[in-house]
C-alpha positions in Angstrom: 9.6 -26.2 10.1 8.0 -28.7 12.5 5.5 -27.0 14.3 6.3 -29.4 17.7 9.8 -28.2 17.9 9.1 -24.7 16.9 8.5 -21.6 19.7 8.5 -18.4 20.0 11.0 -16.1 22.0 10.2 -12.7 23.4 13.0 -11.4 25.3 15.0 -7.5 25.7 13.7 -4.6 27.6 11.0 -6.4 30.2 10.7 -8.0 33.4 11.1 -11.8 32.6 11.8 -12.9 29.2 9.5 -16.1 27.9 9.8 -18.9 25.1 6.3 -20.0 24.0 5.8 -23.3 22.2 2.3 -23.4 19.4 0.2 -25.1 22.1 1.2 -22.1 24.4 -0.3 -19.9 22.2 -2.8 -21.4 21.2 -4.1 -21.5 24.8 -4.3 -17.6 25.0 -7.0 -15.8 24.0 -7.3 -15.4 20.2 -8.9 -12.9 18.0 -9.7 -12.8 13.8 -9.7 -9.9 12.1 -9.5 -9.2 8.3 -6.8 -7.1 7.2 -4.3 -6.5 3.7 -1.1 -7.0 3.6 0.7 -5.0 0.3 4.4 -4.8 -0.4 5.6 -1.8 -0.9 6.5 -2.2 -4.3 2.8 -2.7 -5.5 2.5 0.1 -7.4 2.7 1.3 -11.3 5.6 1.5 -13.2 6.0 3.1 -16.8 6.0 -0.7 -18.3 2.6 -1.6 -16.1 0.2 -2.7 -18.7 -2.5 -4.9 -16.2 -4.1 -4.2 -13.1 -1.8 -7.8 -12.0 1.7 -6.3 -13.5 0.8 -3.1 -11.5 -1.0 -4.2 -7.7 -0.4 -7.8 -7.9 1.1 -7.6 -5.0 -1.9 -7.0 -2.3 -4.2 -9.6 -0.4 -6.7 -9.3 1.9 -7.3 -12.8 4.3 -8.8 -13.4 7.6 -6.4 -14.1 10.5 -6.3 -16.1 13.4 -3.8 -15.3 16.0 -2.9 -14.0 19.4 -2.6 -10.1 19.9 1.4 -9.5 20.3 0.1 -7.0 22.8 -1.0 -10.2 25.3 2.5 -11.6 24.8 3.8 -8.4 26.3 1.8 -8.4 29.2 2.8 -11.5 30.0 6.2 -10.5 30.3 5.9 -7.0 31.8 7.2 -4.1 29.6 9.6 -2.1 31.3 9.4 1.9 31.1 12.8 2.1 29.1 11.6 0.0 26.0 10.0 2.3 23.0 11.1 -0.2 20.3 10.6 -3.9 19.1 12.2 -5.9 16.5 10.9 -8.9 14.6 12.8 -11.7 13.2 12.1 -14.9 11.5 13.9 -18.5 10.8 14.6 -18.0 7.4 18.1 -17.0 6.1 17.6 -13.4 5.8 15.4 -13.4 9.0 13.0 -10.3 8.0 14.2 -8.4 11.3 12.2 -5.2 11.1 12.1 -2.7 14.1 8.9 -1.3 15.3 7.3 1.4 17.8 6.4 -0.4 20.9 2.9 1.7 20.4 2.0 -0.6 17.6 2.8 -3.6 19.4 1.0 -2.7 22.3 -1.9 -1.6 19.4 -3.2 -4.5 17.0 -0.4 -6.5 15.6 -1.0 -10.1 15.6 1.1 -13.1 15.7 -0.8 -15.2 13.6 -1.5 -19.2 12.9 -4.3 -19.3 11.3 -5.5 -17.8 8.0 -9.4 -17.6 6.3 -10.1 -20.5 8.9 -6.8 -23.0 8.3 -3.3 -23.6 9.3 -0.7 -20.7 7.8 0.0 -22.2 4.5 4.1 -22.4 4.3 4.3 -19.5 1.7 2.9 -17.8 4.0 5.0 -18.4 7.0 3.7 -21.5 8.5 3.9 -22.2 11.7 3.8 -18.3 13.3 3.5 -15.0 11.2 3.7 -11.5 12.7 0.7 -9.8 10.9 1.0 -5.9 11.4 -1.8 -4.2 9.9 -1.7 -1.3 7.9 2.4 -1.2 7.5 4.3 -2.4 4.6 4.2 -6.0 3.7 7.9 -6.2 5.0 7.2 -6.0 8.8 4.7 -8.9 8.8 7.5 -11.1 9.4 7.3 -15.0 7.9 8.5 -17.7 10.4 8.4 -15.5 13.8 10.7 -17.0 16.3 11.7 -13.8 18.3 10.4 -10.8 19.0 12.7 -8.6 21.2 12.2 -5.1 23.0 14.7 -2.7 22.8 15.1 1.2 24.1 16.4 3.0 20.7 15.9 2.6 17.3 17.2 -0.8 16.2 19.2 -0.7 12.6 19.3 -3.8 10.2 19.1 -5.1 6.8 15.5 -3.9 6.3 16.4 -0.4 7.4 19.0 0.9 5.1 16.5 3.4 3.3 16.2 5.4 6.5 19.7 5.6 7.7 20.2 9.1 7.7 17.4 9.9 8.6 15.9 10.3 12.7 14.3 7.3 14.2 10.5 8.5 14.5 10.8 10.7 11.1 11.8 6.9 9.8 8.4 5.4 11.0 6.1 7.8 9.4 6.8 5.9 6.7 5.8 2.7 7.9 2.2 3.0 7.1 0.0 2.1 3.9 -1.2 5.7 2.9 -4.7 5.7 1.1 -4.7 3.8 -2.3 -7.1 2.6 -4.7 -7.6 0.7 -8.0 -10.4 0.4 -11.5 -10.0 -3.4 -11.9 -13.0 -3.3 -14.7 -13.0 -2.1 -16.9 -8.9 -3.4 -17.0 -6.4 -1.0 -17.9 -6.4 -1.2 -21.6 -9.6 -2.2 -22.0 -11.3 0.4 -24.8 -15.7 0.0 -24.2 -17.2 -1.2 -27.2 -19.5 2.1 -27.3 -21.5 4.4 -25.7 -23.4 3.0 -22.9 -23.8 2.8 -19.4 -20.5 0.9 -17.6 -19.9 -0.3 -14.0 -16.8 1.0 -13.0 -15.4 -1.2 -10.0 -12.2 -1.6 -8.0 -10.6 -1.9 -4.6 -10.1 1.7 -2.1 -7.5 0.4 0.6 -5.7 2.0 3.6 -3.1 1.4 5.9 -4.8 4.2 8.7 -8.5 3.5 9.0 -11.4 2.2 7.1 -12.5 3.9 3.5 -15.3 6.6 3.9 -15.5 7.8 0.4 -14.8 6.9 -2.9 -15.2 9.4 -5.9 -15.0 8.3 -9.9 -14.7 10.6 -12.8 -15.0 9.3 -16.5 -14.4 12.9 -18.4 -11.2 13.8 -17.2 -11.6 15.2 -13.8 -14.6 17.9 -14.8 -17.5 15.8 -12.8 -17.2 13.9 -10.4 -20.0 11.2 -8.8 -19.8 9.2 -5.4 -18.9 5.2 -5.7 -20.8 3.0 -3.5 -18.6 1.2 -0.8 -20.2 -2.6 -1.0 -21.0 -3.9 2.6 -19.4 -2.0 5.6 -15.9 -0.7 5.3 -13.5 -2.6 7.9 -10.4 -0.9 9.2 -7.3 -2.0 7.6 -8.6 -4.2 4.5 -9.9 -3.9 0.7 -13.1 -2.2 0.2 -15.2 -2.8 -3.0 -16.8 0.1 -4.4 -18.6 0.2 -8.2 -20.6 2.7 -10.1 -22.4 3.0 -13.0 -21.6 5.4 -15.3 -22.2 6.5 -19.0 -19.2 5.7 -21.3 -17.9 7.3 -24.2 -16.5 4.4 -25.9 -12.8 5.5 -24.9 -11.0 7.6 -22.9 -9.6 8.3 -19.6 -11.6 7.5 -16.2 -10.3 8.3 -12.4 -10.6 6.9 -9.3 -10.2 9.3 -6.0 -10.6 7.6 -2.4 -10.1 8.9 1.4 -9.9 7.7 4.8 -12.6 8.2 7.6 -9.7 8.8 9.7 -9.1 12.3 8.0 -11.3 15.5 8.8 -10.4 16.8 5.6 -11.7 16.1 2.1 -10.2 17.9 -1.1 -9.1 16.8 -4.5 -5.4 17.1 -5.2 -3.7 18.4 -8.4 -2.4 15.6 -10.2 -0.5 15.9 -13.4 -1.8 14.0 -16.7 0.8 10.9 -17.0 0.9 9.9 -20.6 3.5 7.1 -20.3 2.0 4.6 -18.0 -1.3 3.1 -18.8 -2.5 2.4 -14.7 -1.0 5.4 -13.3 0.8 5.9 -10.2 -0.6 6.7 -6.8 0.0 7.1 -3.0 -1.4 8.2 -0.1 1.2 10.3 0.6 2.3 12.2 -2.1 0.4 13.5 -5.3 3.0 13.9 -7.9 3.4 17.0 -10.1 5.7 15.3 -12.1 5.8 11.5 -13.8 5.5 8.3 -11.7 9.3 7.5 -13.6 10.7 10.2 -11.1 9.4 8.6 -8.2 11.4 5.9 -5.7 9.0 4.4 -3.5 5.4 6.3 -2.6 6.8 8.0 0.6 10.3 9.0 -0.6 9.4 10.8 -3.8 12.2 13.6 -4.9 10.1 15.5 -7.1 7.1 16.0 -6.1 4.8 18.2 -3.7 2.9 17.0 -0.6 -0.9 17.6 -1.0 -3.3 19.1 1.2 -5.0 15.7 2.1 -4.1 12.1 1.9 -5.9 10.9 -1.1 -5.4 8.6 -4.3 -7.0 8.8 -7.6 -6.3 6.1 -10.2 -6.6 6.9 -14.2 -7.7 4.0 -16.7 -6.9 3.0 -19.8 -4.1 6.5 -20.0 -3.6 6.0 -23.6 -0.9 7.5 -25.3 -1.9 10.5 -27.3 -0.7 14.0 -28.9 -2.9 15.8 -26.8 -1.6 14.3 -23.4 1.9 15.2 -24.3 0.9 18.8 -25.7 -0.8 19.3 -22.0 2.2 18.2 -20.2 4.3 20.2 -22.6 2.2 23.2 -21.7 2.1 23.2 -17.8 4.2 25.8 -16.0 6.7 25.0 -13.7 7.6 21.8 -14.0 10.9 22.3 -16.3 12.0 18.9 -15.9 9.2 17.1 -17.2 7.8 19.6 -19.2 11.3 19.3 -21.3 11.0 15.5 -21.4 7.3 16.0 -22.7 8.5 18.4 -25.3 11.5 15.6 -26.3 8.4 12.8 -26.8 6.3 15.3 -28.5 8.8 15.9 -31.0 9.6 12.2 -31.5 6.0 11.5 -32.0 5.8 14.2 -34.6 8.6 12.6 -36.7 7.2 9.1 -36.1 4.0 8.9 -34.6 2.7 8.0 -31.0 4.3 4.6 -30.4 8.0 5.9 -31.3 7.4 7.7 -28.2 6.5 5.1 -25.7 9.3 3.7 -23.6 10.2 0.6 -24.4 
């Protein structure tokens, strides 16, 4: 895309629709903020055997950008509009419709990332940067942005077609998710010892406030320190130091300072999956394999609080399958624990690990 011949079209439910070239906006007032963007498939599957295979799929950058918001004041919003959609210059566009309150909030239409020029993987010359939602509604190669007065359907939007416009946008948002990058997930410590346990605590609501880690299977718990101070909308680094066993499972449990309430969630021991699932949203009572995408899980029960919690290395073993086996009410999965118990008794642990 040439950058000279390329603009930027806002247009629909407003006063006087504008076209605005790169040197227009670059004449506005600009602001850069730090913010993650994370697709929404970033998360573990049952095959996930790396910290990469499992949340490769997050970044945190400092952008440079005008405030959508400004755009829209330049226009003149008119009372009817409650909507916006997005689209870019590539084949398949990227439309995505929005709540005009996010517009109007902190989304950015960015040129500029960690001090340069938009690289073109990652939408050079404009980029619609919406903090906090899914990595899908930061739209590559903005050329239009249009205001409209009901909920706009497209491509993007086929997962919530049966389902009401503002139910559909509570799913929009990055719930509260963290991850143990070291040790790695399959990593077993040499021996006893003291290890430093660090990772990444991330939300798509507000800044981390609290980090927890747990290294004997949920019985004790310790605070992690948050490195520097946490920013709204972007990775957090948070360690601790804690005694090792030589093997084992740890956890990882984070929460937003947005949320008044702080409580662990019950969480069920997942034996298949080595980094184990986790959302913001949901805590699952049954295996991550049951699971569709972290805000439209079919079997499993909302929690009291937002919260994540990560477990490193989960390793295979009778006595995970035995606990799952023994937990009441959850047929389903209790039945599928029994069937891998009984495979493992005839041929050992790794007959029963999905291949």
């Amino acid at each position: 895309i040439d950058p000279r011949q390329h603009t930027l079209t806002v247009h629909g439910v407003m006063d006087r629709p504008l076209t605005f070239t790169m040197e227009d906006l670059k004449r506005l007032p600009s602001v850069t903020r730090l913010h993650f963007i994370e697709c929404a498939g970033n998360r573990s599957t049952p095959r996930a055997k790396t910290v990469q295979e499992s949340h490769g799929m997050t970044s945190c950058a400092e952008w440079t950008g005008v405030l959508l918001s400004t755009l829209l004041k330049e226009c003149g919003v008119k009372s009817g509009a409650s909507w916006f959609v997005a689209e870019g210059a590539e084949e398949v566009k990227g439309a995505s419709s929005m709540p005009l309150a996010k517009a109007m909030d902190d989304v950015l239409v960015a040129y500029g990332m960690n001090g340069e020029p938009l690289r073109p993987q990652q939408g050079f010359p404009l980029r619609l940067l919406v903090p906090g939602f899914e990595g899908i509604f930061s739209t590559k190669y903005l050329r239009r942005v249009k205001l409209v007065d009901r909920y706009y359907m497209n491509y993007n939007d086929y997962g919530h077609l049966q389902k009401d416009a503002k139910e559909a946008a509570l799913g929009y948002q990055v719930g509260p998710k963290s991850v143990i990058t070291r040790p790695s997930a399959g990593q077993q410590l040499s021996g006893k010892g003291f290890y430093e346990i660090s990772g990444l605590a991330w939300s798509g609501g507000g800044a981390i406030r609290r980090v927890e880690v747990s290294t004997d299977d949920g019985k004790h718990w310790m605070d992690a320190e948050i490195k520097a101070i946490p920013q709204r909308m972007a990775h957090s680094q948070v360690f601790q130091r804690a005694p090792g066993r030589g093997s084992g499972a740890g956890q990882h449990h984070s929460a937003v300072a947005d949320r008044q309430r702080w409580e662990r969630a019950e969480w069920a021991r997942i034996g298949f999956s080595r980094v184990c699932c986790s959302s913001g949203e949901c805590s699952w009572e049954r295996p991550c394999w049951r699971s569709r995408r972290p805000h439209m899980v079919s079997d499993a029960r909302r929690p009291q609080r937002n919260s994540a919690r990560w477990i490193f290395p989960s390793v295979l073993t009778e006595r995970n399958f035995r606990r799952a086996a023994a937990r009441p009410r959850k047929a389903r999965s209790s039945l599928r624990a029994r069937g891998a118990l009984a495979a493992m008794a005839r041929t050992g642990p790794e007959a029963a690990r999905p291949s």
